[in-house]
C-alpha positions in Angstrom: 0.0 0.0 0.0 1.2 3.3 -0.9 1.6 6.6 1.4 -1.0 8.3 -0.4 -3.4 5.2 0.2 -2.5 5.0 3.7 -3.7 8.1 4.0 -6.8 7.4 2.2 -8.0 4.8 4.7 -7.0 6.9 7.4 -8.9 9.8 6.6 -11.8 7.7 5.9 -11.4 5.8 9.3 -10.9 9.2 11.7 -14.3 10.7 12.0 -15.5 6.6 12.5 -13.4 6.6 15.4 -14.2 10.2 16.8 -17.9 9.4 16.5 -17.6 6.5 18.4 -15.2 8.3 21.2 -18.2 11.1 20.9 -20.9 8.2 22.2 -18.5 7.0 24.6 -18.3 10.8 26.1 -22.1 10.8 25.8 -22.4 7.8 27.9 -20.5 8.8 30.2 -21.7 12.1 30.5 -25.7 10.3 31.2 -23.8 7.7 33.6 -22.7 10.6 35.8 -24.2 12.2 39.0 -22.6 15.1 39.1 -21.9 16.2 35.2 -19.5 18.6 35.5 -18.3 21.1 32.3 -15.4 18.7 31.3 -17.1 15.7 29.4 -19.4 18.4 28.0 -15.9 20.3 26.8 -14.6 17.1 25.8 -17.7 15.8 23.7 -18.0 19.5 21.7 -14.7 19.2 21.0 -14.9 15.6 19.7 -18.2 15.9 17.6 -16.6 19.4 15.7 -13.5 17.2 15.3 -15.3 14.5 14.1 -17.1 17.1 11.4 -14.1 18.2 10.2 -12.7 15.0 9.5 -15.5 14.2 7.3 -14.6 17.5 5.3 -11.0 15.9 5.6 -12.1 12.5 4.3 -14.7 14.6 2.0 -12.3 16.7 -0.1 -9.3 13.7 0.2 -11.8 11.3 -2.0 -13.2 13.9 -4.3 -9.3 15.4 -5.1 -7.7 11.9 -5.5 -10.8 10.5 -7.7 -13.5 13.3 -8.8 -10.8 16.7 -9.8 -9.4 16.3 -12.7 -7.3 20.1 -14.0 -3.9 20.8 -14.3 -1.9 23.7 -12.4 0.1 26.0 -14.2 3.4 25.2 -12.7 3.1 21.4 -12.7 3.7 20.6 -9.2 1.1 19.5 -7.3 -0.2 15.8 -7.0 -3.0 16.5 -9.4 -1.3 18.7 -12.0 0.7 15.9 -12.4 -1.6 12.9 -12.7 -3.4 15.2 -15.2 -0.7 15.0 -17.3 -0.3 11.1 -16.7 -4.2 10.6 -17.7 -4.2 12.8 -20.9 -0.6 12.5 -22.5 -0.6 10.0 -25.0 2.9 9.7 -27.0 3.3 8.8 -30.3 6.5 6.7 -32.1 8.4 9.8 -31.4 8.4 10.0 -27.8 5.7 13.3 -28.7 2.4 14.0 -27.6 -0.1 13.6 -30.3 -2.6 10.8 -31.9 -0.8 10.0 -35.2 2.5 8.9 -35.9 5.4 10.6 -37.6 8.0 9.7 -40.2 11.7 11.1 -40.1 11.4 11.2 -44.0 8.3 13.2 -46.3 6.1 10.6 -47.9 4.1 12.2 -50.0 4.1 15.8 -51.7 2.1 17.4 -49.2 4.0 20.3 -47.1 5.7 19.4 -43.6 4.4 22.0 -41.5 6.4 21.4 -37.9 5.6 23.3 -34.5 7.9 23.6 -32.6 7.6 25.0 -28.7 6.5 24.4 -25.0 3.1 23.6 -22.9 1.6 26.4 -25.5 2.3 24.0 -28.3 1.8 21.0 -26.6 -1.8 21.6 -25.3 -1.3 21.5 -21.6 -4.4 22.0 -19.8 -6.2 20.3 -22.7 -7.9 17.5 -22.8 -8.7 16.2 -26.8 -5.4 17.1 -28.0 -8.0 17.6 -31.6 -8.4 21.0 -29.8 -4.6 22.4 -29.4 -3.9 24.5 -32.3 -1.8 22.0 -34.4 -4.2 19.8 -34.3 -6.9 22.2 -35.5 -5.1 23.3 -38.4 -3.8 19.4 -39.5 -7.7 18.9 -39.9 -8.5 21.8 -41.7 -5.1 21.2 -44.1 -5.1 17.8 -45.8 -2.7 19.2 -48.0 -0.3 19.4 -44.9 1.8 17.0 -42.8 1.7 18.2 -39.5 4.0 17.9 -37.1 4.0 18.9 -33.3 8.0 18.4 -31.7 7.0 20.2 -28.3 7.8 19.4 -25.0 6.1 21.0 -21.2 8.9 23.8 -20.2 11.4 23.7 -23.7 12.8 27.1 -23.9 14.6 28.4 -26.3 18.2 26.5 -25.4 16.6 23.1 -25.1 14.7 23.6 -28.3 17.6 24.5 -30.2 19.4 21.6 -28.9 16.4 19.3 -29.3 15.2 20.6 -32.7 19.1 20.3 -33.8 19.3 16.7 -33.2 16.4 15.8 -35.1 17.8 17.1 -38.2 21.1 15.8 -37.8 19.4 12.6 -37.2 18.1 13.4 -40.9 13.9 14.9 -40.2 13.1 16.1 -43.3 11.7 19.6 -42.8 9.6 22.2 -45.0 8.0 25.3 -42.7 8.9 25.4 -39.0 6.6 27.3 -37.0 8.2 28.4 -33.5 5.1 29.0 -31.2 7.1 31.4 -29.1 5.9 32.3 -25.8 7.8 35.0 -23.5 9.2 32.8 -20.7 11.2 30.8 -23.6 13.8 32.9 -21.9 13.6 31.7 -18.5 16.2 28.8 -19.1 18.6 31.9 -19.3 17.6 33.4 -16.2 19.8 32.5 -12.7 17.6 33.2 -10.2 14.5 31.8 -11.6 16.6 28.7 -12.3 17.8 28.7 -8.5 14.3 29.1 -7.4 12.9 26.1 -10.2 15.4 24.1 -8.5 14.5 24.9 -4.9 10.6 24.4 -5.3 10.5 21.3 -7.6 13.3 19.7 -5.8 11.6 20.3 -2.6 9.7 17.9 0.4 7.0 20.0 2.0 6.7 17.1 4.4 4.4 14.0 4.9 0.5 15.2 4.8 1.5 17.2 2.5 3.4 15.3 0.0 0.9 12.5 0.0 -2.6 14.0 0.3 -3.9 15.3 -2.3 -6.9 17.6 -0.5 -3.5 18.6 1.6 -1.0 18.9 -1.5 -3.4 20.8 -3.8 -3.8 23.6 -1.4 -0.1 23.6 -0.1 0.8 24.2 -3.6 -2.0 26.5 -4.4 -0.7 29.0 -1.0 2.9 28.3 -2.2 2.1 29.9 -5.9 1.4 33.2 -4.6 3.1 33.3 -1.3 6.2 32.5 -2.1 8.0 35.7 -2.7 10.2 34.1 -5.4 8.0 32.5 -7.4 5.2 34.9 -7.3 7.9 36.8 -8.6 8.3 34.8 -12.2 7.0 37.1 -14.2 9.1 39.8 -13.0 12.1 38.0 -13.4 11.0 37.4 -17.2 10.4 41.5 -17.7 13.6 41.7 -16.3 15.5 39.6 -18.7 14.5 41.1 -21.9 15.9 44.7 -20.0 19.7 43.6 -19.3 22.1 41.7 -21.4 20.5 38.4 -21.1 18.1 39.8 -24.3 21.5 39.8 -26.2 22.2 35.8 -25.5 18.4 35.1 -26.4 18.9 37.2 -29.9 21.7 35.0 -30.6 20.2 31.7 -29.7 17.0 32.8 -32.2 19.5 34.0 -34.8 20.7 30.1 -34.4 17.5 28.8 -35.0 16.8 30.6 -37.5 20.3 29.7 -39.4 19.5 26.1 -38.6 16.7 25.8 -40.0 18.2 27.3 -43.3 20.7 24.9 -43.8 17.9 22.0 -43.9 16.3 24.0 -46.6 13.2 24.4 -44.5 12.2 28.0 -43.5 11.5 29.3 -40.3 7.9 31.4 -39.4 7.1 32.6 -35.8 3.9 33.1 -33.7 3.7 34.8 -30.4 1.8 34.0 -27.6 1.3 36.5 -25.1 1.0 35.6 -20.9 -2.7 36.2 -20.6 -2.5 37.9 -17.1 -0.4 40.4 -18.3 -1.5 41.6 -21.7 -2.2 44.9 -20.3 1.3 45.4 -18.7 3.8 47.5 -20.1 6.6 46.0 -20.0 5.2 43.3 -21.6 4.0 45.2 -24.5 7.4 46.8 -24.8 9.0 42.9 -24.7 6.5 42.2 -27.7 7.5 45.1 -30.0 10.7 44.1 -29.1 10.8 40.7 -30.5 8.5 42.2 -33.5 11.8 44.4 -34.6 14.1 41.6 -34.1 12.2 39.2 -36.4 11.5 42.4 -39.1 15.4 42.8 -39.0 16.2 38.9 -39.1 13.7 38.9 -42.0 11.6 36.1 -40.3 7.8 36.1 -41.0 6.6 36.5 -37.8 2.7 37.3 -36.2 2.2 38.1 -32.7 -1.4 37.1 -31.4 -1.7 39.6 -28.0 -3.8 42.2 -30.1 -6.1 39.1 -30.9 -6.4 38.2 -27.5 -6.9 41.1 -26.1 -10.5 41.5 -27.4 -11.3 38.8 -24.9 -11.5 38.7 -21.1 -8.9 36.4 -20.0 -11.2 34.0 -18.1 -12.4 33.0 -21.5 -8.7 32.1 -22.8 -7.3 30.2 -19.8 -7.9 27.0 -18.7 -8.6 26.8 -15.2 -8.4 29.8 -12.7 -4.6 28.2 -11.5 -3.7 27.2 -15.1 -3.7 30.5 -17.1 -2.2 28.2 -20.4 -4.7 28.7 -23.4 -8.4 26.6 -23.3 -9.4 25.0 -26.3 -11.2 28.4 -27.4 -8.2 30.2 -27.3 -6.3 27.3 -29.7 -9.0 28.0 -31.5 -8.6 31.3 -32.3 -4.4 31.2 -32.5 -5.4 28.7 -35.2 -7.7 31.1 -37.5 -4.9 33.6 -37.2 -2.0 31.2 -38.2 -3.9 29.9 -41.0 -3.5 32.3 -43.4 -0.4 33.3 -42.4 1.2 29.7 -42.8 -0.6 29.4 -46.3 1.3 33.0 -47.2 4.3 31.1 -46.3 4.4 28.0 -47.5 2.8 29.1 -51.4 4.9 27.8 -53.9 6.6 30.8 -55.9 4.8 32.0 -59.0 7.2 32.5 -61.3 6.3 35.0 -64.0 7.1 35.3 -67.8 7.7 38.4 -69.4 6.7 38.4 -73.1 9.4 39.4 -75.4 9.6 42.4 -77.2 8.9 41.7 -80.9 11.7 43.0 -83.1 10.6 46.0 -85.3 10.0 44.2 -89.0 12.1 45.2 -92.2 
């Protein structure tokens, strides 16, 4: 039997036992001559116990086999399990519900999307609903492809992306869903603090319940000072000299894609809780006039979004990644723009001058 079961039958089995040591108090109390203010202490304290418990034993079952949403940092018991229940991996170790070849088939045009949770469709359930998937439907002229991974920034993708192609993927459009934090994997302190909280043991209850370990984490997301402070540290990184790195890691994407003759195109996302700070907008029209000068198509969805209230674009109130709705719409927005991109060239004959006669 596992800790978390142990806990299961114990939680079940406490407000049995206090409603039994209740009636014992009661019995005692009757059996009495004089009944003096202690057993009458002693059994209101027992029956409220005993009430709780049930909440205890309550909110234990309906966490561990009843909730069923992920959490935007992935830590707590049930973030992960939702993960375990709705990943399904394909021949390439990738989430998705067809499988891939290494080589093109057929004449139709590799479209490949590369990014994080945004391209991966955490926080949804049908993966038929995450963008990709939205447009391979729409697109039987395309081979879709999704090479994402929960939490690849921009260094792991590069590396990642890198050794597919060396491995010989054959590749036609790469579209890099980028999404602000791709940065992060630059950032010390975040890292430090990434390290600290995932690596962590908030002790027994709390590791194994999940009533306990939902909340723990829940508290932990916006009272601790360091990673409430994630976005910050983001903001802060496209400000100082770590922007210079991340220019130079996209300017290597971009070059590596080149030399497999595919050709790169970028979308990106915006953090919904912050599409009306400014720094964030200055962080957009800054990655807007790097792509214009690399000469990489490139479409940024926050205008897009922004004509919607964010509790219609986010999953769950702790999982602000996009709902299917917001998929959705990314997947309107891209399709034109991938279709612009991926045209074959019209080449265009200019008539010859007829020579003047005799």
């Amino acid at each position: 039997m596992s800790a978390s079961d142990l806990l299961l039958v114990l939680f079940a089995a406490l407000p049995l036992l206090l409603l039994v040591l209740f009636a014992s108090i009661v019995r005692a109390y009757r059996a009495v001559a004089e009944r003096g203010t202690a057993l009458l202490v002693a059994g209101n304290v027992t029956l409220t116990l005993s009430l709780l418990s049930l909440l205890l034993a309550g909110g234990e079952v309906y966490y561990r086999f009843f909730y069923d949403e992920s959490d935007g940092f992935q830590l707590s018991k049930v973030g992960l399990r939702w993960t375990e229940r709705h990943y399904r991996r394909n021949n390439f170790d990738i989430r998705d519900n067809i499988d891939y070849t290494t080589n093109k088939t057929d004449q139709r045009t590799r479209v490949t999307f590369v990014g994080d949770s945004y391209t991966n469709g955490y926080g949804i359930v049908d993966v038929n609903e995450r963008f990709a998937n939205v447009l391979r439907a729409a697109n039987p002229g395309w081979e879709v492809h999704v090479l994402a991974e929960d939490g690849l920034d921009t260094g792991p993708l590069l590396g990642t992306l890198s050794r597919r192609l060396d491995s010989g993927y054959q590749i036609d459009c790469v579209v890099y869903a980028y999404v602000l934090n791709d940065i992060s994997d630059l950032v010390g302190e975040w890292q430090e603090t990434a390290r600290r909280v995932y690596n962590e043991k908030p002790g027994f209850l709390w590791e194994h319940s999940y009533l306990l370990n939902t909340y723990y984490y829940r508290f932990k997301a916006t009272h601790d000072p360091q990673l409430a402070g994630y976005f910050d540290y983001v903001a802060a990184a496209y400000a100082d000299a770590t922007w210079e790195h991340q220019r130079r890691r996209l300017g290597k994407l971009a070059d590596l894609v080149a030399r497999h003759e595919g050709r790169l195109v970028v979308v990106t996302f915006p953090f919904f809780e912050l599409m009306e700070d400014e720094r964030y907008r200055r962080v957009h029209d800054q990655l807007a006039a790097f792509w214009a000068e690399q000469g990489i198509p490139h479409i940024d969805l926050l205008d897009l979004y922004r004509r919607y209230p964010m509790d219609q674009l986010i999953v769950n109130r702790y999982d602000t990644h996009p709902n299917a709705l917001a998929h959705e719409l990314a997947a309107r927005e891209m399709q034109g723009f991938i279709e612009r991109q991926t045209a074959p060239a019209v080449s265009v004959r200019v008539p010859e001058k007829k020579k003047p006669g005799p």
